[in-house]
C-alpha positions in Angstrom: 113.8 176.0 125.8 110.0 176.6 125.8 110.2 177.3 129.3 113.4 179.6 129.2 111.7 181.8 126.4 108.7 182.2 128.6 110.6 183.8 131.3 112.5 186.2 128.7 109.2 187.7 127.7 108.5 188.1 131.1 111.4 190.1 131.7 110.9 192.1 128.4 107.4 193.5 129.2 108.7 194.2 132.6 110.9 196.3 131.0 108.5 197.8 128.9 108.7 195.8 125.8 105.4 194.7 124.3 105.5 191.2 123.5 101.9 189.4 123.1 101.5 185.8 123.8 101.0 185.5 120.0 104.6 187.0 119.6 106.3 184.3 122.3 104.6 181.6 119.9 106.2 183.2 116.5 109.5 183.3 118.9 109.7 179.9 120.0 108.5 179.2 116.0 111.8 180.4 114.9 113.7 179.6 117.5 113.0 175.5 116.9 114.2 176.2 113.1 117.2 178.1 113.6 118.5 176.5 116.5 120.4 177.5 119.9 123.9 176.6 118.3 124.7 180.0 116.0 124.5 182.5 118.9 123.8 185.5 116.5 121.1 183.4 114.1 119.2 182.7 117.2 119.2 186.3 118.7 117.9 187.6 115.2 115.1 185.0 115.1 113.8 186.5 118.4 114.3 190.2 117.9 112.5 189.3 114.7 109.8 188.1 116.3 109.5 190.1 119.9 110.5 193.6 119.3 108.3 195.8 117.4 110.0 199.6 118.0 113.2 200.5 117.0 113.5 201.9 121.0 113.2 198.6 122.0 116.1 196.8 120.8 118.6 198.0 122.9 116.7 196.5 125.9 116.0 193.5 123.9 119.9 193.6 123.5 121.0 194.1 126.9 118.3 191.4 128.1 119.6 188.9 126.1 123.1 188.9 126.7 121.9 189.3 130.3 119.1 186.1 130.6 121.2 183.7 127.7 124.6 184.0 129.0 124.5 185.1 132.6 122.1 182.2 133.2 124.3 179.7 132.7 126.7 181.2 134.7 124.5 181.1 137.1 124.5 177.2 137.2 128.4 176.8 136.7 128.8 175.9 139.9 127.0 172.7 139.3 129.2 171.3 136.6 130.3 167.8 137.3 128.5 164.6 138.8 129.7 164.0 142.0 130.2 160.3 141.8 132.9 161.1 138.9 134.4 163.7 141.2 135.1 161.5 143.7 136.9 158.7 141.4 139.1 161.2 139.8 140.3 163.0 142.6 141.4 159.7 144.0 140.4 160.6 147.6 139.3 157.3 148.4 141.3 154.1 147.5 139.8 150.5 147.7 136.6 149.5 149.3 136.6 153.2 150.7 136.1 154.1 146.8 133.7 150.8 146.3 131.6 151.3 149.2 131.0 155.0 149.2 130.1 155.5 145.3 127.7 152.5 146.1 125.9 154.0 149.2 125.7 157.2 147.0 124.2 155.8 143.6 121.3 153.7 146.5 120.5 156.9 147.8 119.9 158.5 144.6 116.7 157.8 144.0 115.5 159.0 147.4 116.3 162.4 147.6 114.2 165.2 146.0 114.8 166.4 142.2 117.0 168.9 143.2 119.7 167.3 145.5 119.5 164.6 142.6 120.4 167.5 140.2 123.4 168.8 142.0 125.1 165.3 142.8 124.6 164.6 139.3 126.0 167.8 137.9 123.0 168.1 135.7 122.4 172.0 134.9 119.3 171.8 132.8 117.4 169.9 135.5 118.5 172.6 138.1 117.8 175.5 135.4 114.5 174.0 135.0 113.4 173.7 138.6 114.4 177.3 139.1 112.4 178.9 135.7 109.4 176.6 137.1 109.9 177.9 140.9 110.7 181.7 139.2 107.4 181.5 137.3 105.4 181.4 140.5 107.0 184.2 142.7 106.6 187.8 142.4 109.9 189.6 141.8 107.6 193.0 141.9 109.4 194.0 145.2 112.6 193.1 143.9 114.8 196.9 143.9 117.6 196.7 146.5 120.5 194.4 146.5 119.8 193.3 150.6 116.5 191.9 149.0 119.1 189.0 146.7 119.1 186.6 150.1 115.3 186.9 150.8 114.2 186.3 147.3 116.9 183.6 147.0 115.4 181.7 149.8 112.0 181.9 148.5 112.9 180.5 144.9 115.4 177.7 146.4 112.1 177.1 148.6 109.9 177.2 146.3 112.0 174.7 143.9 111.8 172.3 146.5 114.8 173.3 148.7 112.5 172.9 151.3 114.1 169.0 151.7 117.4 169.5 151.3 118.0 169.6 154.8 116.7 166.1 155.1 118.4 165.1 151.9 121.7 165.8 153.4 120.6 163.8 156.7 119.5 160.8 154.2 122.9 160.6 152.7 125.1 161.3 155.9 123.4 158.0 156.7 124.1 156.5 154.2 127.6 156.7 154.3 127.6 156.1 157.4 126.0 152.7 157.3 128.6 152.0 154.2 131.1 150.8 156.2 133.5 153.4 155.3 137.1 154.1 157.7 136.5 157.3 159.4 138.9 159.5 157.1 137.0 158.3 154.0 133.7 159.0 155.5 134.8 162.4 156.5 136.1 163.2 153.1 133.0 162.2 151.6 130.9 163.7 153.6 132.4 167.0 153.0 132.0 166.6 149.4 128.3 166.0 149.7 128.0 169.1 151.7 129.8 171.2 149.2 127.6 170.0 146.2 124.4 170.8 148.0 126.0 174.3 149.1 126.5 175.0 145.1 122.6 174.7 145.3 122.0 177.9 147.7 124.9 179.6 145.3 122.8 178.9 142.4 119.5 180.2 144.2 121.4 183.3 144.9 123.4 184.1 141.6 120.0 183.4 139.8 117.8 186.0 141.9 120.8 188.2 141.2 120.2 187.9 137.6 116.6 188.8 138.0 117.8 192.1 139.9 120.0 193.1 136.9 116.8 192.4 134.8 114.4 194.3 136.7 117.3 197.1 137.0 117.6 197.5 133.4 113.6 198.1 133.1 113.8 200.6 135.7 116.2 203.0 133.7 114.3 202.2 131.0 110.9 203.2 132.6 112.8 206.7 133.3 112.7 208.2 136.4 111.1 208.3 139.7 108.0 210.3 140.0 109.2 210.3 143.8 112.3 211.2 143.9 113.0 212.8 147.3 114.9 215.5 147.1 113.6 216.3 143.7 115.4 219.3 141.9 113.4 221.9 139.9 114.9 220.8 136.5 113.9 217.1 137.3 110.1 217.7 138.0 109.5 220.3 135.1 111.1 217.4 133.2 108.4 214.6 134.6 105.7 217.4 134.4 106.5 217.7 131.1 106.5 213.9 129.7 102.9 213.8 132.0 101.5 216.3 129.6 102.6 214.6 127.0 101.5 211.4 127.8 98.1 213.3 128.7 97.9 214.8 124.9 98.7 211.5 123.6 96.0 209.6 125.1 93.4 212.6 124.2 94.3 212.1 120.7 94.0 208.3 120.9 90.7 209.0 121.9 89.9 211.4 118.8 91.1 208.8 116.7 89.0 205.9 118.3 86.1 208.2 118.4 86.3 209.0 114.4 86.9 205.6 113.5 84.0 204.5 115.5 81.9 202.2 113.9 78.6 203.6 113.4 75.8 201.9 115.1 73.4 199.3 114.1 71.4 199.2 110.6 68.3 201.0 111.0 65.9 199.0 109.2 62.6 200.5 109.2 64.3 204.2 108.2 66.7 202.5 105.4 63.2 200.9 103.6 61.6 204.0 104.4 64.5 205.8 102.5 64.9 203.8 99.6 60.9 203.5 98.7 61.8 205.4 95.2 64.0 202.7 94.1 61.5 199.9 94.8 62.9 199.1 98.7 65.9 198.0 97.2 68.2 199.3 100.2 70.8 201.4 97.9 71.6 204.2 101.1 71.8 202.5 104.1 70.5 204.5 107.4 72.3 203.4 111.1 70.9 204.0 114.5 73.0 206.7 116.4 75.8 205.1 118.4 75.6 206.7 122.1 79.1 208.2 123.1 79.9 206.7 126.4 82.5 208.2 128.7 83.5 207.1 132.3 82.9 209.0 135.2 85.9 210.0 137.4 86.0 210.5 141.1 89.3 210.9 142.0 90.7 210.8 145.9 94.4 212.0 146.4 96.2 211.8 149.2 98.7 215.4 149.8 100.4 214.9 153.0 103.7 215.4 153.0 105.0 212.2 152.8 103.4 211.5 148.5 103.3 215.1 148.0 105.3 214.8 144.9 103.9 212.1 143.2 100.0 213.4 144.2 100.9 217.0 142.7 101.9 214.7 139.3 98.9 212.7 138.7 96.4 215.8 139.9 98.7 217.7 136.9 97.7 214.1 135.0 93.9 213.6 135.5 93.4 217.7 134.9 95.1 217.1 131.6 92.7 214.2 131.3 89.1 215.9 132.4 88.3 217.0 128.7 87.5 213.3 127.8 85.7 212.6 130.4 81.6 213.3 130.6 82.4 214.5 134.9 85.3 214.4 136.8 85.1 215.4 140.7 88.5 215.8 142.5 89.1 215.1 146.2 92.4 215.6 148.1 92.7 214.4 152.1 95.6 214.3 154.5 93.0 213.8 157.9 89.9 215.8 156.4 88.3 215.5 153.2 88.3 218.8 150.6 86.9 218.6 146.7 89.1 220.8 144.6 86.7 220.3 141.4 86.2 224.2 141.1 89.9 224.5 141.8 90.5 222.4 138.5 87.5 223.6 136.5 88.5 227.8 137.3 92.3 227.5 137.0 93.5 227.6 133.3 97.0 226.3 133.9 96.7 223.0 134.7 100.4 223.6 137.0 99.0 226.0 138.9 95.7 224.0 139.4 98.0 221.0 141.4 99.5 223.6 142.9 96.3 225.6 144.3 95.2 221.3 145.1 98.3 220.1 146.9 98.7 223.8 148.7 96.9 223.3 152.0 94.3 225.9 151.3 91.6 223.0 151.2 92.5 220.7 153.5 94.7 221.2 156.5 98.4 220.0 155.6 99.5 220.2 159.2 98.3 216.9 160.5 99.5 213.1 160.0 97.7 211.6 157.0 94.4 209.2 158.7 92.7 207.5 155.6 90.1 206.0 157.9 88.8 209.2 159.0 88.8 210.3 155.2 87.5 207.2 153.7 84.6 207.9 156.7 84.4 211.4 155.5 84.1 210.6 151.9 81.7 207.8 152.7 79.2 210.3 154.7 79.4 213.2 152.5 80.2 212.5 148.7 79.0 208.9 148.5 76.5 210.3 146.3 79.3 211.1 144.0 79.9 207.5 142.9 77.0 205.9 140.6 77.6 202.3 138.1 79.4 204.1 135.6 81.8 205.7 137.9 85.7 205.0 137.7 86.6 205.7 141.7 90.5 206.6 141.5 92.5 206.8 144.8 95.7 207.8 145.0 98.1 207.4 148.5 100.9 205.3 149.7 97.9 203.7 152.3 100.0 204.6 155.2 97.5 205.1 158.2 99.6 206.4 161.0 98.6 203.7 162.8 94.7 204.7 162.7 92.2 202.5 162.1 92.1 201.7 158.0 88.1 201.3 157.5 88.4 199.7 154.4 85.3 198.8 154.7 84.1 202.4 152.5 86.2 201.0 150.1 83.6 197.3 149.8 80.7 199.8 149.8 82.1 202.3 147.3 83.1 199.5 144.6 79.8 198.3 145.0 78.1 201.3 143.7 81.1 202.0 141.3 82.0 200.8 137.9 85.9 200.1 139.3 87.5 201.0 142.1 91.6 201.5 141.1 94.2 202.1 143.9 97.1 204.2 142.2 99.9 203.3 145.3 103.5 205.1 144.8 104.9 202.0 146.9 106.3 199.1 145.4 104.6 196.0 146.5 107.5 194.8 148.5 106.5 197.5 151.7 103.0 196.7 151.6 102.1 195.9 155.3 105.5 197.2 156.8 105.1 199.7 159.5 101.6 201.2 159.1 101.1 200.0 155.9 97.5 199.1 155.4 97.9 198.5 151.6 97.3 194.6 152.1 93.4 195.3 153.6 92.9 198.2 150.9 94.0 196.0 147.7 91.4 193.2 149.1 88.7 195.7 148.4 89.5 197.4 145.3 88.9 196.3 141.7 93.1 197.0 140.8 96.0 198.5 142.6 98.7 199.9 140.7 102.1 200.8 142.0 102.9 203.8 139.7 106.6 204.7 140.6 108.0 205.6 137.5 106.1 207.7 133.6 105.8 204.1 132.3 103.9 203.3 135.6 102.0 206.0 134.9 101.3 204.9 131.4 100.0 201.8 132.0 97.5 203.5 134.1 96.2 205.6 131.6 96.1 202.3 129.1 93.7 201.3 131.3 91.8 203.9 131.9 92.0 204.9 127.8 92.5 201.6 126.7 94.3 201.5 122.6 91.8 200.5 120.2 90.7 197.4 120.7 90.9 197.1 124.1 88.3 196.8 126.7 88.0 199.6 129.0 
């Protein structure tokens, strides 16, 4: 069970929910006290304990009845031992029956966990091999139902599916060696194929789970900053929820910043102070607590093909350039232009992304070539970047099939505080076509894949982390 609720907080915070490790602990508290039996007792001991906003229960809802029933449908295939299959369909008579259910129980201890598991009929092995085997792939690139048959061959491989080929080849064998007339030894054989077929089924029906999962946190994460075509009323509404989310993490900030605790006792001036009341330190004097606010370089990519997305989070980081100490802005298609003045004149922060996404500082016409504008930025703005700087690039790394030079990027995080690659791409495409996004990620401090406003948001957590937080 331990292992089950692990994966159903993994599902949650992929769909947004917040659930801490501290929270799955509480959950699988009340979980061994009211037990699995009462369906609705145990659904109120995890709400309870993993959602914390009233928003979030119908997700919780939705994932439950998704993960706690639909998993086990997952598995019905496997639902009776072989070796009583056999003796009550009364295929085999006499030694056939003797010598076949024989061979098969020898051979059982042989073959890999999971060929054991399916002749055996045992479902809570199999559905623990596959939460082990989930727990170590990345279902990140998991949005399209072609995907279901890749992803299930990686889990079924990755739970050790890798012998069942040779398991099958083991116990054909077997049989074969058993003695068995030729009709007896077909029929058997062909039930021995069938229960390790149910396997790949279960692979499948299980990945298709984690789809329906994954789809449920994409509605909830709202809609896609991308979205090609994108009508009028749509992008005023994402523009929109940007600002907000902009204002909200502004006054986070105030709110941090007042609730700061002062600095360190300042001994010498607190004695100095109290010296009419005998030293005796009755007003306490602190040292001044330096503010200290991040640099931000930022470098957008505006060709045509992240136009959308780059006009969004230029609209997000002008919103964001009051808390900041400096912010310098550079967009690039082929050629590097800095639109700084552009954000710093402009008092509409709409028309500021427009004026930076408009082609009137870099040439739009060409095919996007980071290497030549990572080379440009290297050789004329390098001197930008300095140990407090947050470098912030934004683009779908798609090179045209030019050389990537991601070696600026080694020498910029060097001289930079962080280095954070905001890519509109899910991870999925990385290296597909002229996707360079698999040499870029080695040499950054973070890539993000910022598809949807809750994307987004955990962006700006981490560049404003919540109280408490480390930046």
């Amino acid at each position: 069970m331990e292992a089950r609720l692990v994966e159903f907080v993994r599902l949650l915070r992929g769909s947004g929910v917040r659930a801490s490790a501290a929270e799955l602990t509480e959950a699988a508290r009340a979980a061994a006290l009211v037990g699995v039996g009462e369906r609705s007792a145990f659904r109120a001991a995890l709400r309870s304990t993993l959602v914390k906003r009233a928003l979030d229960v119908p997700v919780f809802d939705q994932l439950f009845d998704l993960y706690f029933s639909a998993l086990g449908r997952a598995l019905e295939a496997v639902d009776q031992a072989l070796l009583d299959e056999i003796e009550r369909s009364r295929l085999l008579e006499g030694e056939d029956l003797e010598r076949a259910l024989e061979a098969l129980s020898a051979a059982l201890h042989r073959i890999s966990p999971l060929a054991r598991a399916a002749l055996a009929g045992d479902q809570g092995t199999l559905a623990r091999l596959f939460q082990r085997a989930a727990l170590e792939l990345d279902f990140s690139g998991l949005v399209m139902a072609a995907q279901v048959s890749f992803y299930a061959r990686r889990l079924l491989s990755a739970a050790g599916g890798g012998t069942l080929q040779h398991d099958r080849a083991d116990l054909d064998q077997a049989l074969r060696t058993a003695g068995l007339t030729p009709r007896g030894l077909a029929l058997v054989t062909a039930r021995v194929g069938e229960a390790l077929d149910r396997i790949e089924e279960a692979a499948r029906r299980w990945v298709e789970l984690e789809a329906r999962a994954r789809a449920i946190g994409r509605r909830r994460a709202g809609p896609p900053l991308a979205a090609t075509p994108i009508s009028q009323a749509d992008r005023e509404r994402v523009e929109t929820a940007v600002r907000r989310l902009a204002e909200r993490l502004k006054a986070r900030l105030q709110r941090r910043e007042r609730s700061r605790r002062r600095g360190a006792l300042h001994v010498r001036r607190t004695l100095r102070r109290n010296m009419g009341l005998g030293g005796l330190p009755a007003t306490l004097v602190f040292r001044k607590k330096q503010r200290e606010r991040p640099d931000v370089v930022v470098l957008c990519d505006v060709s045509d093909s992240v136009r959308n997305v780059s006009r969004l989070m230029l609209l997000f980081l002008y919103t964001l350039q009051e808390i900041f100490q400096r912010v310098r802005s550079f967009v690039f298609v082929s050629e590097v232009g800095e639109v700084t003045e552009v954000f710093r004149e402009e008092r509409d922060p709409a028309r500021a992304a427009d004026l930076a996404t408009a082609g009137k500082v870099v040439s739009l016409a060409g095919n996007s070539n980071y290497g030549k504008a990572l080379r440009l930025f290297h050789e004329r703005h390098l001197g930008a970047v300095g140990r407090r700087t947050t470098v912030i690039v934004i683009g779908d790394g798609r090179t045209n099939y030019f050389p990537p030079e991601a070696w600026v990027l080694r020498e910029v995080q060097r001289k930079a505080r962080r280095v954070i690659w905001i890519c509109p791409e899910e991870r999925w495409a990385w290296g597909s076509g002229d996707s360079e996004m698999p040499a870029y990620a080695r040499e950054v401090d973070r890539v993000a894949t910022v598809t949807t406003l809750a994307d987004l948001e955990a962006v700006a957590d981490h560049l404003v982390p919540r109280e408490g937080k480390g930046g």
